[in-house]
TIZATOR-572272 format. One record per residue: residue in three letters; x, y, z of N, C-alpha, C in turn. Coordinates in pm, whole numbers, padded with zeros to 5 digits, always signed. Example, Ala and Ser with C-alpha at 12.3 -4.5 7.8 and 13.67 -1.06 7.14 Angstrom:
BEGIN
ALA+01319-00569+00780+01230-00450+00780+01320-00330+00780;SER+01285-00225+00708+01367-00106+00714+01290+00003+00787;
***
This chain:
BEGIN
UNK+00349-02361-00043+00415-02231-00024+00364-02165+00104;UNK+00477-02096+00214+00421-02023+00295+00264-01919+00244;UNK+00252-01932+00387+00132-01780+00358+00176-01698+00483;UNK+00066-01580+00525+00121-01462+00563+00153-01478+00712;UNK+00057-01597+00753+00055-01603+00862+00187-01642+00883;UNK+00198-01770+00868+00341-01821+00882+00458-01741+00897;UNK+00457-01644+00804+00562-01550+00759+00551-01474+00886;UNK+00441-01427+00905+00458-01329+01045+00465-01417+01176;UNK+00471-01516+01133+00520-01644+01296+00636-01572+01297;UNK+00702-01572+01200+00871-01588+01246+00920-01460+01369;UNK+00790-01330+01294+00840-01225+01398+00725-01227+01511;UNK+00664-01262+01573+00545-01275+01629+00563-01212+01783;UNK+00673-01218+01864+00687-01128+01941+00684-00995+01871;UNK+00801-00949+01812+00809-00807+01780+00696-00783+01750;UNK+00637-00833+01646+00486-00782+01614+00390-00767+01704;UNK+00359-00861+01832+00298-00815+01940+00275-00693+02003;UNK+00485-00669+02042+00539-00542+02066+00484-00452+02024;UNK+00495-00442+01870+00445-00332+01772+00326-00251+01787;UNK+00230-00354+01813+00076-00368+01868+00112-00272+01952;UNK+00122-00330+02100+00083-00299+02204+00172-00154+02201;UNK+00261-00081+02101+00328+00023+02058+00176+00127+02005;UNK+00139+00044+01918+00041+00142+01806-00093+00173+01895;UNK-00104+00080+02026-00207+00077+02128-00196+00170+02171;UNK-00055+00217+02251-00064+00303+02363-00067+00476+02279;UNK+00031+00457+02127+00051+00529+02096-00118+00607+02049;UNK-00213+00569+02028-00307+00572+02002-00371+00684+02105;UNK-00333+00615+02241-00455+00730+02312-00448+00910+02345;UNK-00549+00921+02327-00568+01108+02328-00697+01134+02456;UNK-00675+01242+02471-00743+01337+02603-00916+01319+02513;UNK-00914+01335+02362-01024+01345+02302-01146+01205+02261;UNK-01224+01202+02303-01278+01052+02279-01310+01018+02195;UNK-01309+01114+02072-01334+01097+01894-01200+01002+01837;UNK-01108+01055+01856-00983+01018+01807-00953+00867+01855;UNK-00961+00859+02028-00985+00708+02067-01065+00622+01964;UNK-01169+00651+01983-01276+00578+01907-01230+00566+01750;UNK-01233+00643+01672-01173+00623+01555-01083+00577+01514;UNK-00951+00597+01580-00825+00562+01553-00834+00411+01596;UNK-00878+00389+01755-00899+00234+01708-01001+00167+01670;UNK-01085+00214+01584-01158+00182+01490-01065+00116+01370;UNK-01000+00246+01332-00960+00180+01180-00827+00079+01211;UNK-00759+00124+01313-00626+00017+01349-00685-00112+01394;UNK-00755-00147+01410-00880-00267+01432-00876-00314+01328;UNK-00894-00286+01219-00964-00306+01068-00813-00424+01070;UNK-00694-00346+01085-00596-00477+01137-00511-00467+00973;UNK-00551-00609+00846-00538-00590+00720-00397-00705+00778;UNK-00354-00697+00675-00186-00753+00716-00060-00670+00773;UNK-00079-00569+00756+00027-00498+00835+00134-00541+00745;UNK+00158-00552+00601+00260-00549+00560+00410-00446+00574;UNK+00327-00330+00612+00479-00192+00585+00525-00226+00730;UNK+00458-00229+00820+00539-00259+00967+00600-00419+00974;UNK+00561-00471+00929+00559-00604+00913+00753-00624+00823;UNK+00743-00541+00710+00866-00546+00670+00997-00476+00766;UNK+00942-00380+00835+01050-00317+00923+01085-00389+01025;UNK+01013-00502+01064+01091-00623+01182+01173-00741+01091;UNK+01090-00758+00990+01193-00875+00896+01324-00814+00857;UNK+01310-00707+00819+01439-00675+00753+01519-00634+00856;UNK+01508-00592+00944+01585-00552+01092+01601-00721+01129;UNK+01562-00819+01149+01597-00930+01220+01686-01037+01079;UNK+01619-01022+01029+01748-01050+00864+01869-00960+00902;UNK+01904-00850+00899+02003-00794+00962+02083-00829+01069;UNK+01991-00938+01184+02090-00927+01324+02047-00862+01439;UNK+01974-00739+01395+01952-00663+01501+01868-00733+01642;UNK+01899-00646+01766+01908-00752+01868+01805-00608+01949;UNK+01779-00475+01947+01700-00387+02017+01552-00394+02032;UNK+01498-00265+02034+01347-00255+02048+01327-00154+01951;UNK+01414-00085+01893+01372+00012+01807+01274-00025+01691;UNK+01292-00127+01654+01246-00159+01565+01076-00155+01545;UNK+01038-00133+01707+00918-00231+01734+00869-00044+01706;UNK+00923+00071+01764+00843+00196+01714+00880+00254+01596;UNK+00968+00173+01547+00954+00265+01410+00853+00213+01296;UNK+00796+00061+01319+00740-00012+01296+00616+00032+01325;UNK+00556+00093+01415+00438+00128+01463+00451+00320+01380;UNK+00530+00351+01380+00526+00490+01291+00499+00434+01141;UNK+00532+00379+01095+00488+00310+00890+00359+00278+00935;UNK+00321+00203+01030+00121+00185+01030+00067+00326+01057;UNK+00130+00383+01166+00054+00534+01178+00068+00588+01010;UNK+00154+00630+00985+00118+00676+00842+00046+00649+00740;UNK+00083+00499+00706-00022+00418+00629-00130+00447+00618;UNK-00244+00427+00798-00319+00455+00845-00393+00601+00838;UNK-00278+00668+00838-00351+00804+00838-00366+00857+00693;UNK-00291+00796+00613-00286+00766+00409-00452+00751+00388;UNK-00496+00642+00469-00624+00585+00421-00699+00658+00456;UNK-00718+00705+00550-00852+00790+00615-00862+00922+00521;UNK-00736+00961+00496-00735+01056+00395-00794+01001+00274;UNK-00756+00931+00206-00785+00883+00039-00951+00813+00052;UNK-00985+00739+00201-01149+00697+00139-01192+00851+00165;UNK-01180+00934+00256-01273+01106+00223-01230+01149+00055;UNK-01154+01161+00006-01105+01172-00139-01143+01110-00240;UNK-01225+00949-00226-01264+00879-00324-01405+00819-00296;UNK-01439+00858-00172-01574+00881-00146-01605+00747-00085;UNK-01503+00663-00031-01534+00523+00010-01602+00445+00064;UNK-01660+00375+00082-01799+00309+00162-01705+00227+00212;UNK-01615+00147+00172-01615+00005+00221-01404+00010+00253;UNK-01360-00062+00308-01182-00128+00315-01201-00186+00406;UNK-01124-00335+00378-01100-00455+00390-01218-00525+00494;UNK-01334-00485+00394-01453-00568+00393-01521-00521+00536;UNK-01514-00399+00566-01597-00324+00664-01592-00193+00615;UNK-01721-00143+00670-01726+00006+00665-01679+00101+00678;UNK-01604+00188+00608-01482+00268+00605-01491+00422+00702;UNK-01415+00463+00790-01399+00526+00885-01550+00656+00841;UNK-01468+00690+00712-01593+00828+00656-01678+00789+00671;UNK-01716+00678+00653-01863+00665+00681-01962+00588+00738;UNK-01885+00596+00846-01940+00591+01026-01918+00706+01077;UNK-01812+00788+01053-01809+00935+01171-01751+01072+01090;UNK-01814+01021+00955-01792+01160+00901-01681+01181+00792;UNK-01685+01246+00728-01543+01276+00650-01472+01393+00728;UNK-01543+01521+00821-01453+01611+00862-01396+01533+00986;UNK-01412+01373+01015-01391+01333+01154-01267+01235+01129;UNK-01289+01210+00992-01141+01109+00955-01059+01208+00893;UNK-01060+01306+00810-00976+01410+00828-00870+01445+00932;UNK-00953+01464+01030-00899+01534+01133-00793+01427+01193;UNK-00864+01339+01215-00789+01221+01294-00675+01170+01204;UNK-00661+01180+01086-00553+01147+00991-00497+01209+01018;UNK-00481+01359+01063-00432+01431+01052-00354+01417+01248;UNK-00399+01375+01318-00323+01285+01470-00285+01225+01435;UNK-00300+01173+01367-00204+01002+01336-00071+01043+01269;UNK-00080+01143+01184-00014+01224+01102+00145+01239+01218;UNK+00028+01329+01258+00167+01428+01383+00172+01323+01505;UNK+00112+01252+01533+00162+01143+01675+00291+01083+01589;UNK+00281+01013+01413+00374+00961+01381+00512+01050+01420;UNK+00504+01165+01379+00631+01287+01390+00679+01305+01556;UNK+00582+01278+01620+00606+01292+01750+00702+01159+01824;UNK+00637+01011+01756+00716+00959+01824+00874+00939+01718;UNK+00869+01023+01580+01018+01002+01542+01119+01096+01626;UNK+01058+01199+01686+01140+01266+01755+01185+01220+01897;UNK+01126+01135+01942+01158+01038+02011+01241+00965+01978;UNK+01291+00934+01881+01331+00826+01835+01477+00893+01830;UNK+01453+00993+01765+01608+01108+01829+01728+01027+01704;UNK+01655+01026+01551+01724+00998+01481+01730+01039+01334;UNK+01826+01119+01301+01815+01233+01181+01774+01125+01062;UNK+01825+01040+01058+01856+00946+00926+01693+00923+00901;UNK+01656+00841+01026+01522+00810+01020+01393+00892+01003;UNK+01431+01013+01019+01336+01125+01036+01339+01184+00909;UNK+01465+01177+00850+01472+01223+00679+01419+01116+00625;UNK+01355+01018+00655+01376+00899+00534+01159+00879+00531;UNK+01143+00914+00663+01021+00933+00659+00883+01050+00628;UNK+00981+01138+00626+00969+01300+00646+00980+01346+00475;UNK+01039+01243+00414+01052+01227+00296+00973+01187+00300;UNK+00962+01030+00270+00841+00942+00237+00679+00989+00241;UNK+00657+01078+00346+00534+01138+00345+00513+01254+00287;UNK+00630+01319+00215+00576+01404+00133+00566+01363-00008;UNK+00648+01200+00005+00638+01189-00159+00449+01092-00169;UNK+00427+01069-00046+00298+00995-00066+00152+01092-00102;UNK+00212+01236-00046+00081+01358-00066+00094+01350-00222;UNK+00248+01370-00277+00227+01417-00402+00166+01319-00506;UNK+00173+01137-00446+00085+01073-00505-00032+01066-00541;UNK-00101+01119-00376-00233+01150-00382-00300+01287-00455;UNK-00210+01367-00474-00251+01478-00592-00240+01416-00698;UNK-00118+01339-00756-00061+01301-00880-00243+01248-00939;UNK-00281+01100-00874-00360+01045-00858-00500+01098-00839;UNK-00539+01234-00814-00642+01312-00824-00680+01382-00971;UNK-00553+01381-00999-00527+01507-01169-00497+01430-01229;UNK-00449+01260-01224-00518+01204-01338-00639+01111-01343;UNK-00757+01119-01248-00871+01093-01225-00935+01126-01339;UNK-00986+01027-01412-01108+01126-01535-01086+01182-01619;UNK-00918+01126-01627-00838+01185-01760-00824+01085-01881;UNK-00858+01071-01949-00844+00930-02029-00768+00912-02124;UNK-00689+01036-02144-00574+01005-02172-00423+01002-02077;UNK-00439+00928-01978-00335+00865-01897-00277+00799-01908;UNK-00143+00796-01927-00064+00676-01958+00021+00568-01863;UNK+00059+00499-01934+00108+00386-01840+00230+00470-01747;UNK+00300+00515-01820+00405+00612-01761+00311+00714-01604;UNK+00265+00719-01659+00142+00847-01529+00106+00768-01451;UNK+00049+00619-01491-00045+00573-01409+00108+00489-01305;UNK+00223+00443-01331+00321+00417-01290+00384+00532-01180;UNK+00369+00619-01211+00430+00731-01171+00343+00757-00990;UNK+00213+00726-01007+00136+00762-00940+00116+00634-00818;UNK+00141+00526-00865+00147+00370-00786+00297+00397-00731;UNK+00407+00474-00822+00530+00422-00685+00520+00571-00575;UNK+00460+00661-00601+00476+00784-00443+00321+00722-00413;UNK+00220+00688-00459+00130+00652-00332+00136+00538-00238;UNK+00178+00442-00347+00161+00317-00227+00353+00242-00232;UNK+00408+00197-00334+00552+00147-00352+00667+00244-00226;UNK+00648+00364-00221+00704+00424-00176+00726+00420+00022;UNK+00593+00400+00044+00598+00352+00186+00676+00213+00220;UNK+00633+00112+00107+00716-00042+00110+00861+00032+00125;UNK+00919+00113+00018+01050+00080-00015+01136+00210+00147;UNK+01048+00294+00221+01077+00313+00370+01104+00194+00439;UNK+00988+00155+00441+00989+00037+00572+01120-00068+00540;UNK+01151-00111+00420+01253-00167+00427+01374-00094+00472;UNK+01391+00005+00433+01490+00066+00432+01505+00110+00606;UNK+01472+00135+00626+01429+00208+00766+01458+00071+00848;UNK+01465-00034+00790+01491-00189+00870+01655-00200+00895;UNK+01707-00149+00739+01852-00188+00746+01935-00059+00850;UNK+01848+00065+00843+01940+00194+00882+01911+00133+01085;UNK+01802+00056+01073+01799+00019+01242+01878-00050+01280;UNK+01912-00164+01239+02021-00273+01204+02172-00166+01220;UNK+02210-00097+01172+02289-00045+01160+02344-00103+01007;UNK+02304-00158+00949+02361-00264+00823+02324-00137+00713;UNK+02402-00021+00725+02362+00107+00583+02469+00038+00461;UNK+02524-00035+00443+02540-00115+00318+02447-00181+00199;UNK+02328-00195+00355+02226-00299+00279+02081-00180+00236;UNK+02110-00054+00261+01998+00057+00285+01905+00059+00121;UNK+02007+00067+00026+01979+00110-00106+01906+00001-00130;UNK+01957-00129-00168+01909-00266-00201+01790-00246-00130;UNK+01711-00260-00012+01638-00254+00040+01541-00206-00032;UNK+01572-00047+00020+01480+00039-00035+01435+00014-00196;UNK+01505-00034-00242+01454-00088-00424+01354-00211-00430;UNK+01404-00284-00329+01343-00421-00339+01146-00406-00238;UNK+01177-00301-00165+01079-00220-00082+00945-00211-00241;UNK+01070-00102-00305+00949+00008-00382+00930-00121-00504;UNK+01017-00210-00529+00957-00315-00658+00841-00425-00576;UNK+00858-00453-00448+00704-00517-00367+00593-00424-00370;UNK+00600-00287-00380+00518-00199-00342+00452-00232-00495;UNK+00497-00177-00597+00468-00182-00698+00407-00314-00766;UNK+00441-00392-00683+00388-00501-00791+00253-00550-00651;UNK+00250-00519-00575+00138-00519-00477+00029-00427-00524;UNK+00027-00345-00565-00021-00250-00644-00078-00241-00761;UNK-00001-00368-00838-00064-00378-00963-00117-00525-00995;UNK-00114-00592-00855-00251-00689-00871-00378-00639-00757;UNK-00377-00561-00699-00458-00481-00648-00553-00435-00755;UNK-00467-00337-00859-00558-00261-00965-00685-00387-01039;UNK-00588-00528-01086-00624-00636-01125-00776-00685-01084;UNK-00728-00692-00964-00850-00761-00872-00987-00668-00872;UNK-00962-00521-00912-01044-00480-00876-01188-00497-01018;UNK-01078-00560-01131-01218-00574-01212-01245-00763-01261;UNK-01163-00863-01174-01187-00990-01160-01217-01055-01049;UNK-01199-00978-00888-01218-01039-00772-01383-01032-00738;UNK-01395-01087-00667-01551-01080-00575-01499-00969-00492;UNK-01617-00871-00484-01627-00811-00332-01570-00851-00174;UNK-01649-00963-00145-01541-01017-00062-01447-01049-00038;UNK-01382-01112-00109-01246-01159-00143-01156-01022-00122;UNK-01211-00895-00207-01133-00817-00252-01097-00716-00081;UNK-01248-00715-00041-01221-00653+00103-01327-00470+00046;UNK-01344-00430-00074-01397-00311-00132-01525-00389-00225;UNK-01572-00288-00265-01641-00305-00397-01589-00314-00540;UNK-01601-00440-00598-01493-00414-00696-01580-00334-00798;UNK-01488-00264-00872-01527-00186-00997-01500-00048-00936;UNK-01504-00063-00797-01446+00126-00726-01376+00182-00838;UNK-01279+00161-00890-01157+00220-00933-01236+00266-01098;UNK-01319+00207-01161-01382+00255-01273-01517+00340-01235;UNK-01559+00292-01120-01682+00420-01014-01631+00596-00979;UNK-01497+00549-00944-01420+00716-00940-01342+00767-01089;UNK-01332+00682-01168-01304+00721-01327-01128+00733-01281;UNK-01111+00593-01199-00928+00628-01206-00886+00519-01308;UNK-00777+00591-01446-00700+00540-01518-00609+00431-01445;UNK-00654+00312-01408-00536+00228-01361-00480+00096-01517;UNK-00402+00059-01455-00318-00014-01602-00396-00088-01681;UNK-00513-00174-01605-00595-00245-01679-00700-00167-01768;UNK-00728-00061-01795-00799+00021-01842-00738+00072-01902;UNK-00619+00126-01908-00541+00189-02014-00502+00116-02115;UNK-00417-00004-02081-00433-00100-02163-00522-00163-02212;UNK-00632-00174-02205-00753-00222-02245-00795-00141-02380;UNK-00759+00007-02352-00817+00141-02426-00697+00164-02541;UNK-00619+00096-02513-00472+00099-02600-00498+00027-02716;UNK-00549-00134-02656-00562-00261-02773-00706-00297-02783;UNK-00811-00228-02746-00959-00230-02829-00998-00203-02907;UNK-01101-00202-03011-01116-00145-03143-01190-00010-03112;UNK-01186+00044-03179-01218+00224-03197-01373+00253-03089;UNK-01475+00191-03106-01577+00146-03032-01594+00151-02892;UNK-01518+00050-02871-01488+00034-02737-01377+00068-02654;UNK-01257+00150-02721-01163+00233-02637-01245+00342-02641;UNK-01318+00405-02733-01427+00535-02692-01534+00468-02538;UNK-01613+00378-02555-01651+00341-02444-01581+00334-02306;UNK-01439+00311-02300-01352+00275-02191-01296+00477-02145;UNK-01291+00542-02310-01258+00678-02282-01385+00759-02173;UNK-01543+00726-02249-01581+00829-02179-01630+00742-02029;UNK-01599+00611-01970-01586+00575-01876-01468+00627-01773;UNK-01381+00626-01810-01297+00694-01694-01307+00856-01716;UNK-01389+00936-01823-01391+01079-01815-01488+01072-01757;UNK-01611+00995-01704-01735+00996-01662-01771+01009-01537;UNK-01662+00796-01509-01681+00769-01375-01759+00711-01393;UNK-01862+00603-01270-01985+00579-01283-01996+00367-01305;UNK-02087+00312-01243-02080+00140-01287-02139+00163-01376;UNK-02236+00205-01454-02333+00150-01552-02289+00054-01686;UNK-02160+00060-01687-02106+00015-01812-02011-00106-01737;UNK-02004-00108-01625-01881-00214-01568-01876-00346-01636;UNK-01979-00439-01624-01959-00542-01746-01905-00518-01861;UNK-01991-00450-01923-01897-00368-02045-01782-00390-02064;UNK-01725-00314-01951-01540-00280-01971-01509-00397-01922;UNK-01549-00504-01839-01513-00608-01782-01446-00698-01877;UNK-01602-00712-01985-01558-00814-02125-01453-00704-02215;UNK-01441-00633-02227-01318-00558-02298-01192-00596-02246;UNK-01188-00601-02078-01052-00610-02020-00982-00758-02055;UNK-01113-00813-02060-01089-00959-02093-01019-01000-02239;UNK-01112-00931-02321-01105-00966-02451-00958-00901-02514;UNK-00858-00779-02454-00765-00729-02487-00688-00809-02333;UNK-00689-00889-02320-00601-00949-02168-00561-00849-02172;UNK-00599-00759-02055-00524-00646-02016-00458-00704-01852;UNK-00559-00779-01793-00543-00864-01705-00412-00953-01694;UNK-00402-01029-01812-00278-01103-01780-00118-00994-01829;UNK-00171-00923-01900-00089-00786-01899-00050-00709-01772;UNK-00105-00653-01712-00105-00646-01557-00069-00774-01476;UNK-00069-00827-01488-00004-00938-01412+00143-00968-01461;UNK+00168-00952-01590+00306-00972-01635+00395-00878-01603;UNK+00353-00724-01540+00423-00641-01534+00470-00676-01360;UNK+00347-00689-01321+00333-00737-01129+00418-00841-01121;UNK+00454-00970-01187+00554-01067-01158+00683-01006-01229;UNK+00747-00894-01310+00830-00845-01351+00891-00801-01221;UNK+00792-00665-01169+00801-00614-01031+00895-00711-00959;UNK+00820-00833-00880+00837-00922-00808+00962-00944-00834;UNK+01020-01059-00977+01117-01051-00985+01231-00944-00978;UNK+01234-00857-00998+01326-00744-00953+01354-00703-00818;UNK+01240-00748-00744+01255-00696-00598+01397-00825-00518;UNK+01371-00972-00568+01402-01060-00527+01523-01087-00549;UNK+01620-00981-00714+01680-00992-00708+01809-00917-00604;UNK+01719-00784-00518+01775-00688-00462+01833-00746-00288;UNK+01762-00881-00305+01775-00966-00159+01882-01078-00177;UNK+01957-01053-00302+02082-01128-00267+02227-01122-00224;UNK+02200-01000-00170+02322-00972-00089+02310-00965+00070;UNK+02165-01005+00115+02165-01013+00249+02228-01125+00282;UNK+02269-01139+00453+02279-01330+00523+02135-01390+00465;UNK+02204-01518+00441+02115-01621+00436+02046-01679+00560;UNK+01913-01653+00603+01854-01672+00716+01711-01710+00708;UNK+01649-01750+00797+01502-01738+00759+01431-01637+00735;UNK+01461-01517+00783+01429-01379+00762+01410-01357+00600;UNK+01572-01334+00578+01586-01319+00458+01448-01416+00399;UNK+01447-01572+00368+01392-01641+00310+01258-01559+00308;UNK+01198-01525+00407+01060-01511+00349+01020-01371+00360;UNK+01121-01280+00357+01138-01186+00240+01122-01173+00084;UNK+01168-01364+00059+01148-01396-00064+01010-01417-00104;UNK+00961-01490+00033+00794-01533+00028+00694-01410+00036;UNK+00739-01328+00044+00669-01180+00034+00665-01185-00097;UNK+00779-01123-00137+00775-01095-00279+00697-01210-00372;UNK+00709-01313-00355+00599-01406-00422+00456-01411-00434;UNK+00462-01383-00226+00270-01393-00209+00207-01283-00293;UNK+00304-01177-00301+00235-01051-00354+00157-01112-00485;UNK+00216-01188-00600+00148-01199-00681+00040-01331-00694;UNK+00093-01407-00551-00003-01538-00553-00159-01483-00554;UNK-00204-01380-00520-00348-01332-00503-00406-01391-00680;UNK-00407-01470-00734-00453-01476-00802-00644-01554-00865;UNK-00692-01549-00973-00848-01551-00965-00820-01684-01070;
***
């Protein structure tokens, strides 16, 4: 089966483009912001959300350059998502280096999230396109309300799958199901806008919920964080809820005052619980549900290589497996 690299052969100019887009777009009069900003755009990762806005634009046909800055606006945001959420969850570590807060501060990645923020807005107005400017202008307000959603149910332990769902498609599904979308409205192909955008937010989502997975079966390395973060900040994610759903009285109290707590001391603990109620392969059944749904939203595009590993997206998402 392809992997990511491959997949991003196919667009490997545009993606260059993109780069040398998110490069220039990068520099400021201030030498904090230099330094930081390409600090964390360094950190690199896969570049999936920009990454989908050249596939789905070249699956389309499209033959311009637009593609290559609107593509570099989904990483600015992304980007400026994260710097926000490790000051919010207190982060040491993403994708297996030291996380912006803490090398230059939390009031210093703040701030700079907050450039990345408005450079993104700056170059949509450039871009001198209503459609696109609503679709993102949206998208970033539905990603704040994730990150509240996702704060207020921190440490709540009675969170439900419904909440904890609710909170995975405006923080992270929601940027996927832009970038696709934002591929077809470049294309000019607004037939294909809706499909997109569904098949966007069902990759997002199921990217998301082997993410949660990994974080209480992967190695550290592998994972790119510390795993067990997500039971260290006391966040209700699916494997824990479910875990707390189908344990005996004992140990859903143990799993309760763990996410009201926060804290590793018990992480094994909940580890063999997650195990012992497969909450794990539960979460995974919902993540290849995801998948499948997204894949079915890609059968009304041309048949192309594009398209094809559009399909291989939606797959790799759940190949991360332990």
């Amino acid at each position: 089966m392809p992997d990511i690299k491959s997949i991003t052969k196919l667009v490997q100019n545009d993606f260059a483009a993109t780069n040398q887009v998110i490069v220039s777009q990068l520099e400021s009069d201030v030498a904090l912001v230099n330094q930081l900003g390409h600090y964390i755009v360094a950190a690199g990762g896969k570049r999936l959300r920009p990454l989908l806005v050249l596939m789905v634009a070249n699956a389309l046909g499209y033959q311009g350059t637009q593609h290559h800055q609107t593509a570099a606006i989904v990483e600015f945001i992304h980007t400026a998502t994260l710097l926000h959420d490790d000051v919010v969850d207190e982060s040491d570590r993403r994708r297996g280096r030291e996380t912006a807060n803490s090398l230059f501060g939390n009031a210093a990645s703040v701030l700079v999230g907050d450039f990345l923020y408005s450079r993104a807005f700056q170059m949509m107005v450039a871009i001198d396109q209503m459609q696109i400017m609503k679709i993102l202008s949206d998208t970033t307000n539905k990603i704040a309300e994730g990150e509240v959603l996702q704060l207020m149910n921190c440490n709540d332990p009675d969170a439900t799958e419904a909440s904890y769902f609710k909170v995975i498609e405006n923080k992270t599904a929601i940027l996927f199901a832009a970038a696709c979308e934002l591929g077809a409205i470049i294309a000019g192909q607004y037939q294909h806008s809706e499909n997109l955008h569904r098949y966007g937010l069902h990759l997002g989502l199921a990217f998301q919920l082997m993410d949660d997975a990994l974080d209480y079966v992967a190695d550290s390395e592998e994972l790119g964080k510390n795993v067990g973060d997500d039971l260290a900040e006391g966040k209700p994610t699916l494997p824990l809820i479910y875990a707390k759903l189908k344990a005996n009285e004992s140990d859903a109290q143990l799993i309760h005052d763990c996410i009201k707590n926060g804290g590793l001391e018990n992480l094994e603990q909940v580890q063999k619980i997650i195990k012992q109620t497969q909450s794990i392969e539960y979460t995974l059944e919902k993540a290849d549900y995801q998948v499948a749904l997204a894949k079915q939203e890609l059968n009304q595009l041309p048949n192309n290589p594009y398209t094809q590993a559009l399909y291989e997206l939606a797959e790799l998402a759940v190949e991360r497996r332990f």
